[in-house]
PAZAPA-4460 file (N, C-alpha, C; in steps of 0.05 Angstrom, whole numbers, plus 32768, in hexadecimal, padded with zeros to 4 digits):
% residues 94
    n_x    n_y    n_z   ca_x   ca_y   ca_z    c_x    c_y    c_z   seq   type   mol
   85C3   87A1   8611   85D9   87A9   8601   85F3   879B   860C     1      X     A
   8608   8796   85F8   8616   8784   8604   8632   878D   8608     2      X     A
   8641   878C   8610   8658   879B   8624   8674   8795   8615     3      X     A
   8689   87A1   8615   86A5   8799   8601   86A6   877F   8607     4      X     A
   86B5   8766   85F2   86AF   8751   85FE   86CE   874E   8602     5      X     A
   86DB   8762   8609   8702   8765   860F   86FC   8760   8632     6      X     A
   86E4   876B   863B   86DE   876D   8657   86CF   875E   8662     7      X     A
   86C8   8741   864A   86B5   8727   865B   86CF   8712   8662     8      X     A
   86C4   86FD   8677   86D8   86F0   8678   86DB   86DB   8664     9      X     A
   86D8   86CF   8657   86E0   86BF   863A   86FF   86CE   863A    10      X     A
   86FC   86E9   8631   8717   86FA   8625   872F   86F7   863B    11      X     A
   8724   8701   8653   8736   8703   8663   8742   86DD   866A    12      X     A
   872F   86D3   866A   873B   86B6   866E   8753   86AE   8658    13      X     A
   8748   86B2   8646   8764   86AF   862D   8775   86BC   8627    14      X     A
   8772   86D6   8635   8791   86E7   8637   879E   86DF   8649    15      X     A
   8790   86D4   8666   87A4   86C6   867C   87B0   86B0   8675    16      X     A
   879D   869C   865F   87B2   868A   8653   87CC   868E   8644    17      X     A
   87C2   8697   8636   87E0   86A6   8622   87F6   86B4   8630    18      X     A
   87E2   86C5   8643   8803   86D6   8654   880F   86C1   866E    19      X     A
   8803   86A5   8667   8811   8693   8682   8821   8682   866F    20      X     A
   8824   867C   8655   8834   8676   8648   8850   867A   8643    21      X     A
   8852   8694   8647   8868   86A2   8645   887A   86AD   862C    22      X     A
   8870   86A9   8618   8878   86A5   8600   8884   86CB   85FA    23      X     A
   8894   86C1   85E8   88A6   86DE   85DA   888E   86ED   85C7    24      X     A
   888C   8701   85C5   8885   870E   85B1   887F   8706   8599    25      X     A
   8866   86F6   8584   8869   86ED   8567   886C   86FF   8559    26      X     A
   886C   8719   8567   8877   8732   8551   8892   8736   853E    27      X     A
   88A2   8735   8556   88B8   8743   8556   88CB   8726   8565    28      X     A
   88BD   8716   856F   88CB   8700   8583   88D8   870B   8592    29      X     A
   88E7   8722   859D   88EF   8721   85B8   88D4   8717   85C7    30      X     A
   88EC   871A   85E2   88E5   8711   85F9   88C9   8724   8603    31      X     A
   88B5   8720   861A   88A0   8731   8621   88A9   8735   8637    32      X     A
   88A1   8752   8647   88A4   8751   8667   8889   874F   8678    33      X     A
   887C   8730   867D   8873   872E   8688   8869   8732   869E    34      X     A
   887B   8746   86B6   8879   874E   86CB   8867   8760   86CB    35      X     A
   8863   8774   86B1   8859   878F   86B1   8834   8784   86B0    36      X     A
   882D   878E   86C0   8812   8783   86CB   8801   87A8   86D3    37      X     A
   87DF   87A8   86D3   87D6   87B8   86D5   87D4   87D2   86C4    38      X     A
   87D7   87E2   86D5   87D7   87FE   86C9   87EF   8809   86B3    39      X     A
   8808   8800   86B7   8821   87FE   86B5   8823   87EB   869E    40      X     A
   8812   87DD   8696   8810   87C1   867F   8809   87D6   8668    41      X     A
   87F6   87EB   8665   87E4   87F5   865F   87F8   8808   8650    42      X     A
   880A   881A   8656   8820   8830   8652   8836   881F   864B    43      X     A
   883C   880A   8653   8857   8801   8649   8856   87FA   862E    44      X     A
   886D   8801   861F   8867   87F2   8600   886E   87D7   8602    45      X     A
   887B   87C7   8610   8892   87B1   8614   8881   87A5   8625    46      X     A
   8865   87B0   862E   884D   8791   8636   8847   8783   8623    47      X     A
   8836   876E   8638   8830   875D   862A   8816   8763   861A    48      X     A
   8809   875A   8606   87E5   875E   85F3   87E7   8740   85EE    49      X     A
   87CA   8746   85ED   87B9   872E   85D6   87BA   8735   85C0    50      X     A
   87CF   8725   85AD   87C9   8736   858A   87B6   8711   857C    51      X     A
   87AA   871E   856A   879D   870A   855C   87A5   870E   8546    52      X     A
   87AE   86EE   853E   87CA   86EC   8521   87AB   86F5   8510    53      X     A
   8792   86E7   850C   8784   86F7   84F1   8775   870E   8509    54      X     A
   877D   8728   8501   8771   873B   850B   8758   8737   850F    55      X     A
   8746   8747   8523   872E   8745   8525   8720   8757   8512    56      X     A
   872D   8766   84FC   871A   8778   84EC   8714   876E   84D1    57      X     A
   872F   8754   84D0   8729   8743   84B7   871A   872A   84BA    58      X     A
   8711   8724   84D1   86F7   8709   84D2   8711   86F9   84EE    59      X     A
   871B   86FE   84EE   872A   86ED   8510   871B   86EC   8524    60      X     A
   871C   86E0   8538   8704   86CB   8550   8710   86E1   8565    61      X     A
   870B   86EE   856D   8711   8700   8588   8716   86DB   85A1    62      X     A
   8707   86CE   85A1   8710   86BC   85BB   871C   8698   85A7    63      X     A
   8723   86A4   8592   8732   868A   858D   8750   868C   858B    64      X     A
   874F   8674   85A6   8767   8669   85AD   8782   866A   8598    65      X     A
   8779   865A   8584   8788   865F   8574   8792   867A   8566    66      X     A
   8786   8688   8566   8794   86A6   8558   8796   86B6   855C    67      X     A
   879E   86B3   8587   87A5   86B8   8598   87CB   86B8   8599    68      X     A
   87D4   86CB   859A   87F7   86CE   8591   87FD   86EB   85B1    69      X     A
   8815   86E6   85B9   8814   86FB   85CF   8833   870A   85C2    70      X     A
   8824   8725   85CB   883C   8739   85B9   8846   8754   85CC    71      X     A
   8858   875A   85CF   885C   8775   85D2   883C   878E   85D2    72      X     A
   8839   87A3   85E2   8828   87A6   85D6   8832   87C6   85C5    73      X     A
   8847   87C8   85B6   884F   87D0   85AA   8851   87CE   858E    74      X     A
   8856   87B0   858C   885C   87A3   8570   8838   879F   856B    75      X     A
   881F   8793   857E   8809   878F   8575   87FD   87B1   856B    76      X     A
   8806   87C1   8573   87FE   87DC   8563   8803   87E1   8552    77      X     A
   881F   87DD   8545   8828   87E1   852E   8824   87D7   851E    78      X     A
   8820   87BA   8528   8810   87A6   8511   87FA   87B1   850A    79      X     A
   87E3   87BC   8519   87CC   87C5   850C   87BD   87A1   8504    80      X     A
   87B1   87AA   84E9   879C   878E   84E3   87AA   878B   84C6    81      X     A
   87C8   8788   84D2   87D8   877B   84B4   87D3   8761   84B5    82      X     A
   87D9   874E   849D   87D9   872E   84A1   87F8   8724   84A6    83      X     A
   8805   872B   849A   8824   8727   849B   8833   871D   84B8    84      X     A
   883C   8705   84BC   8844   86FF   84DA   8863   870D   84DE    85      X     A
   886D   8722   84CF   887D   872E   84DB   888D   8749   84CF    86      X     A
   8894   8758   84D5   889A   8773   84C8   88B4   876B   84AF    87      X     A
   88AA   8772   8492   88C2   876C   8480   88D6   8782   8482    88      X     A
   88F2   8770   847B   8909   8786   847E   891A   877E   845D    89      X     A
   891A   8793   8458   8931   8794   843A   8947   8789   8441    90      X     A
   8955   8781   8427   896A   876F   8427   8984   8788   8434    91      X     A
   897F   87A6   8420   8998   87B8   842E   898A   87D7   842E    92      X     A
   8990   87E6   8427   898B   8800   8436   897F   880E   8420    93      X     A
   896C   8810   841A   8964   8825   83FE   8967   8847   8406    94      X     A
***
């Protein structure tokens, strides 16, 4: 039987890539706080995730590189398994 594949190394190898990049959020584009590491990564909303631009529930590659995006892991929750690369905002206030 075969084991989460979040916890083989393939996964973890390509989240160390992406989080040595350094890149902002493709969510929301702020900035990430990379420092927040471990247990503390896990509870923070303002860590860093692996978000995959085509979700994995709509046919997206869990280990491809490409659709591989590093986010908040706040904004990758809220996204859920939308397609949309970023939250729409109205022109004024309804």
């Amino acid at each position: 039987m075969a084991g989460n594949p979040r916890n083989g190394r393939p996964y973890r190898s390509l989240t160390a890539r992406q989080r040595a990049k350094g890149l902002p959020c493709w969510w929301c584009g702020q900035p990430i706080d990379y420092t927040i590491v471990g247990l503390a990564a896990q509870r923070s909303a303002a860590a860093f995730t692996l978000d995959h631009e085509l979700p994995l529930s709509r046919g997206g590659d869990l280990l491809d590189e490409a659709n591989a995006r590093s986010a908040h892991r706040r904004c990758n929750s809220a996204r859920g398994n939308r397609l949309s690369a970023a939250p729409t905002k109205t022109s004024r206030r309804w």
